[in-house]
N, C-alpha and C positions, 0 to 999 in steps of 0.2 A: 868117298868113292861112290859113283853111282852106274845106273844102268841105263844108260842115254848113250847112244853112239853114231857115228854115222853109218848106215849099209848100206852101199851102192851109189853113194852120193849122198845121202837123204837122211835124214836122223830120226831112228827109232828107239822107242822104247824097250828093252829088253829084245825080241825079235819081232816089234808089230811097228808097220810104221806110222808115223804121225800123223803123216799124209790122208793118211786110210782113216784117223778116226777122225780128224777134220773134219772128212767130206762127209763122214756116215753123221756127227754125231754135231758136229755145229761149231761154231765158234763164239765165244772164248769159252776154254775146255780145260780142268787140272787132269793130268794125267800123273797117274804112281806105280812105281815100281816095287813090285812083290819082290823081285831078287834083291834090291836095295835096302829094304826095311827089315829081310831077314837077313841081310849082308851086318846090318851096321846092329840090328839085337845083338846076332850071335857073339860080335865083336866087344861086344860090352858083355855080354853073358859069359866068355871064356875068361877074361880079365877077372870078372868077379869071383869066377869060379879055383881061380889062382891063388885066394889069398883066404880061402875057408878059415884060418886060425883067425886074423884080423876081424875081416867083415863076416862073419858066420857062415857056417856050410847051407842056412836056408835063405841068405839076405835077398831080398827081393827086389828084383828092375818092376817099376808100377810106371807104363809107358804116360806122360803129362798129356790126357786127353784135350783140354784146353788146346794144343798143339796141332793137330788133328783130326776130330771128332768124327768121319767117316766109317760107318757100322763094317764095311769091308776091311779098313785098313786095320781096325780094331782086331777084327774078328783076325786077321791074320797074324798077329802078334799073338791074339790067344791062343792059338795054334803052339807057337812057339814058347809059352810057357810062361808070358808076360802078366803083369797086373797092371792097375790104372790106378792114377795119379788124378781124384776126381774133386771140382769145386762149385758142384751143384747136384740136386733131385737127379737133372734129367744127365749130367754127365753120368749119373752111376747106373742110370739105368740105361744108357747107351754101353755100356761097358757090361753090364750083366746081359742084355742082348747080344752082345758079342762075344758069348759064352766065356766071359772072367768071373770068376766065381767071387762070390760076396769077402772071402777071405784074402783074397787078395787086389782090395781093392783099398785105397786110402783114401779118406775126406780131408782135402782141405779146403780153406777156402775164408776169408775176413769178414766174411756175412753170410753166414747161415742161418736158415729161419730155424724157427721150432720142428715145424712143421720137415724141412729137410733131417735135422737132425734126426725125429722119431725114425723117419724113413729109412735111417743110413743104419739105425739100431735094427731097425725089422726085418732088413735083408743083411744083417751080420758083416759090415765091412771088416777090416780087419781092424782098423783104427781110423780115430775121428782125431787131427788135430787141433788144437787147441790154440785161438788165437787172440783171447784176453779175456780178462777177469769180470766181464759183462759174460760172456759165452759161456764160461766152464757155468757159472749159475742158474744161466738158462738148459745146459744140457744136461743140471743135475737134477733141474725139474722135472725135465722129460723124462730122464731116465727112471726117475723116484716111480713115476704115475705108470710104468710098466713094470715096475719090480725089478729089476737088469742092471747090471752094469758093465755098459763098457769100456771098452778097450780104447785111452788117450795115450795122446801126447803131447806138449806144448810145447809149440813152435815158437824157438825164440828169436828175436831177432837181437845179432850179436853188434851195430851200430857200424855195420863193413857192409858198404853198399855196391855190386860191382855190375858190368854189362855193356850191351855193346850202344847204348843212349840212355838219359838220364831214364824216358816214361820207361823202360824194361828192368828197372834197377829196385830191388826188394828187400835189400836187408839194412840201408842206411836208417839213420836215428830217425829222418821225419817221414821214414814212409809207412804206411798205412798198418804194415804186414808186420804178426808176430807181436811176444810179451820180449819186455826192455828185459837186459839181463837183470836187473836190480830186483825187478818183479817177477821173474819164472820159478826164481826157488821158494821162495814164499807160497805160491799160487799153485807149485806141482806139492807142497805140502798140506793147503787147503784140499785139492785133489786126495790126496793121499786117507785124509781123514773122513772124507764118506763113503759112503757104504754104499753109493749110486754109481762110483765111476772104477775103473777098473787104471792108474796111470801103469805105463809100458813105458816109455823113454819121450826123447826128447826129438824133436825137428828143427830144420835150418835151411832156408832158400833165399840165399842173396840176391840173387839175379838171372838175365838172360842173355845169351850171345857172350861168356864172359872168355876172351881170350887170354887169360893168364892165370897160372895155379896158385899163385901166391894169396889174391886175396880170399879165395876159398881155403885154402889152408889154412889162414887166418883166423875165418870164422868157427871152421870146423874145431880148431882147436879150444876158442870159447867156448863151444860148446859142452867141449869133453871137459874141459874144469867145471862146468858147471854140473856135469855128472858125477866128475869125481866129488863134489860137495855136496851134494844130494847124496851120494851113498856114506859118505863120512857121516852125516847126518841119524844116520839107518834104513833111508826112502833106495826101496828096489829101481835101477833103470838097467831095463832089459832090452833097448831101441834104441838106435837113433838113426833117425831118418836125413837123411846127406842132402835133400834133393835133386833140384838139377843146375842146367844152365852153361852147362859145358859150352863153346863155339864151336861154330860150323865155318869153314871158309866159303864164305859168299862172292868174296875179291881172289879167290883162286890163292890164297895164301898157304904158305908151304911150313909155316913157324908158329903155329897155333898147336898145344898140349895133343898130344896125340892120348886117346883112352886107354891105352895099356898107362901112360905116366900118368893120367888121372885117378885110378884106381891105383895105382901104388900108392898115391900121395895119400888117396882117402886112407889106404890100408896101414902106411906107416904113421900116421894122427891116431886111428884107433889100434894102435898093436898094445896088447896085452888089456883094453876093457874089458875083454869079453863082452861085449854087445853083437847085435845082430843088426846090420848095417839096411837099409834102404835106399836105391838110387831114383830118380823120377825126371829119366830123358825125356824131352818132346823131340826138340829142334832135333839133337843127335840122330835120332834115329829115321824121323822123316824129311827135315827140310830136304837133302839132295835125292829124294825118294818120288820128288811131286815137278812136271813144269808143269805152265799154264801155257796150255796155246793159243795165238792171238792170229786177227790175220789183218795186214795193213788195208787202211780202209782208203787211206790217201798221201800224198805227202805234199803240203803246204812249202811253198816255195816263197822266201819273201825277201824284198827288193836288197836289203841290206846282206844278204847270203845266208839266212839262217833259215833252216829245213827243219819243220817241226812232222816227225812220221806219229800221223795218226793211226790209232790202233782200234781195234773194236773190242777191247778187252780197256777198263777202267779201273779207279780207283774204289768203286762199289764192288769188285772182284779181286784187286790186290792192293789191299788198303798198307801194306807195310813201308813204302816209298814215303806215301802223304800222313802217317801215322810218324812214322820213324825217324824217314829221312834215309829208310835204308835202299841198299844196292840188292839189283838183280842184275845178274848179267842175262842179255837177250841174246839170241843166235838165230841164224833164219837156219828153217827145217830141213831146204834144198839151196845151200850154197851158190851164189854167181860168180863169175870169178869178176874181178873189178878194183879200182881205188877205194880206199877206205876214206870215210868223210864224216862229220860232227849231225848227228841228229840231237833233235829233242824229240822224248820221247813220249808223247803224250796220247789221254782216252777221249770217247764221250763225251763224258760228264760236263755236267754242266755249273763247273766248279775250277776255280784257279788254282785247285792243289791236286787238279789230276795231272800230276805230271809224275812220270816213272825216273827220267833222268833227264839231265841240260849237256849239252854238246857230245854227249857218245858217239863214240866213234864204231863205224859199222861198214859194212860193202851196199855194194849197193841194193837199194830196194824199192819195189813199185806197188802199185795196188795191187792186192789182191794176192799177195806173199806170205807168206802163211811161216812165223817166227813163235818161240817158245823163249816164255823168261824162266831162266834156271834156279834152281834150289827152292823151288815155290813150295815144295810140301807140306811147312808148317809153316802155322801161322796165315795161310792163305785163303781159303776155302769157308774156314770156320769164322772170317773176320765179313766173310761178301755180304752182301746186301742187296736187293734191289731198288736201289737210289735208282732217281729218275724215271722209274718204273720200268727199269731193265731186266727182266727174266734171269734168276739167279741162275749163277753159272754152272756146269754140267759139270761130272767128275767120273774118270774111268780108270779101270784099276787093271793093270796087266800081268799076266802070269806066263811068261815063254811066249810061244806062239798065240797064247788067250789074251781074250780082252771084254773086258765084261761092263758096259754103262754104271756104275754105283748108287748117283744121283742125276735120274735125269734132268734137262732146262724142263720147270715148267711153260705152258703154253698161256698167252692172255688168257682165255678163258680159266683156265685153271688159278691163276693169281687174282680174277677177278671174284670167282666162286669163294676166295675166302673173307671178304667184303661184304655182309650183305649188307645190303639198304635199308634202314630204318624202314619202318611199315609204314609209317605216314608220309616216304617220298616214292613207297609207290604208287 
């Protein structure tokens, strides 16, 4: 569900129309819904809150900044009681600027430096997870050389890989992410025997865009033998972090796990651990929170009947089409009425994979039409670039009637000023 509609013809965001930040703020522009993002928290926050004996009365949603990374959207989640789900330095400190406090913040992430990890110790996250037997040694050095120890966990990976394309896919045998189950219980026993780390439980993220419960059930359940053998053992786990990777319907699908059945499933996998459960939405909470407004720059008419609508919005601004392969659906801001006809739909760029979609079907459109691709929220913004030396793209955040700029376009001068010129070419 989101908060895009049409008023008066015209498609606005919550009650601001699009039109209006168009013309004020430029094109191509992400804009996000503040009723959206505390639409779909709280919806995942009542769900959790439903099954205290299961997933604990304090289990924590830690919003997957990776997903997002906008100091406002942040900030408005920590409003509402959220933490972050963070895989680097500067994610945690985007996340502690967006007043989430150190305690509820989680590191993960397949390459962390030293240098990160001290950091993540010094500002108190809640937990560092653990993702192989090179790490936990480097983190015990770290930890040794300030006297501390914290609070782990090691993320296993359970050989169930799921998602909506192979690159979004994290918990199969050859990907990158997580300790093999063969090696977690050994390594959280290594853990266990120094005096530098503090082990809490156990983690698991299969994947992204995953529309079906079953293979996360799956994994989850690996997981939980692997806790119950660790405690059969005598090693305490008081955690286990579920992650994320729930689906969003991006194709307008109507048969995708709705989060009240995902949180049951989590809730009936851990019934009777006693553990304290952790969730780590991105996509859920933001993709149908964010579009990207574009406005047609031309439409390429060619001899054989194929209409390519150029856009001024690229794949340096929404890299998930030429990344993925995935779908946005587009919609123009103010509707024409008309026959619907096959566009491609492409940017810019000066690249043969900027292309959004091949033969969409649409009404009609001209220059200077001003269209939004839907569900843009995550994964959008925090992927753009200024390929081709395009002025990274703007982003505005709405609140009711409010609309406030978050990140503005820089300006040439401004992208040039962070370039300087070797002293001996001037």
């Amino acid at each position: 569900m989101n908060h895009f509609d049409l008023i008066d013809g015209a498609l606005h965001a919550e009650r601001v129309s699009l039109e209006r930040i168009a013309t004020t703020v430029g094109t191509p522009t992400y804009v996000y819904s503040s009723a959206t993002l505390t639409r779909h928290y709280s919806l995942l926050r009542q769900a959790v809150d439903r099954h205290p004996k299961q997933l604990g009365a304090g289990a924590l949603i830690a919003f997957a900044v990776k997903a997002n990374s906008n100091l406002s959207v942040l900030a408005t989640l920590a409003k509402l009681g959220c933490g972050a789900d963070t895989v680097s330095e500067g994610e945690i400190r985007r996340a502690l600027a967006s007043d989430i406090p150190g305690d509820r913040i989680i590191f993960s992430g397949v390459g962390k430096t030293d240098a990160e990890l001290a950091f993540a110790i010094d500002v108190g996250v809640r937990q560092i997870n653990i993702e192989s037997g090179a790490e936990l040694d480097r983190l015990i050095a770290v930890a040794a050389a300030k006297g501390v120890a914290p609070a782990i966990a090691i993320r296993v990976n359970p050989k169930i890989g799921a998602g909506g394309h192979a690159r979004i896919t994290t918990g199969g045998e050859t990907d990158k992410f997580g300790v093999p189950i063969e090696e977690a219980i050994p390594l959280y026993a290594r853990a266990i025997a120094s005096p530098h780390l503090t082990p809490v439980g156990l983690a698991c993220h299969i994947g992204s865009q995953i529309t079906a419960l079953e293979p996360m059930e799956a994994a989850f359940r690996t997981v939980r033998q692997v806790a119950e053998t660790l405690r059969g053992q005598g090693h305490p786990v008081e955690r286990l972090d579920l992650g994320g990777g729930l689906g969003v319907p991006y194709h307008g699908q109507t048969d995708l796990p709705s989060i009240d059945d995902y949180v049951a499933m989590c809730a009936r996998v851990l019934d009777g651990l006693d553990v304290e459960a952790a969730f780590e939405p991105g996509r859920l909470l933001a993709a149908n929170a964010g579009v990207l407004l574009s406005r047609v720059i031309q439409v390429n008419q060619r001899a054989d009947g194929r209409r390519f609508l150029v856009l001024d919005a690229g794949m340096n601004d929404l890299m998930r089409p030429a990344l993925y392969e995935a779908f946005h659906d587009l919609v123009p801001v103010t509707p024409r009425e008309g026959e619907m006809g096959p566009y491609d739909l492409v940017g810019p760029i000066c690249e043969s994979t900027d292309i959004f979609a091949r033969d969409r079907q649409l009404p009609p459109l001209r220059a200077g039409d001003l269209v939004a691709f839907l569900s843009a929220g995550a994964y959008g913004a925090v992927l753009s670039s200024e390929y081709n030396s395009r002025p990274l793209v703007a982003e505005v955040l709405v609140d009711g009637d409010r609309w406030a700029v978050v990140r503005p376009r820089p300006s040439y001068d401004e992208m040039w000023a962070r370039e300087p010129k070797a002293e001996w070419l001037e």
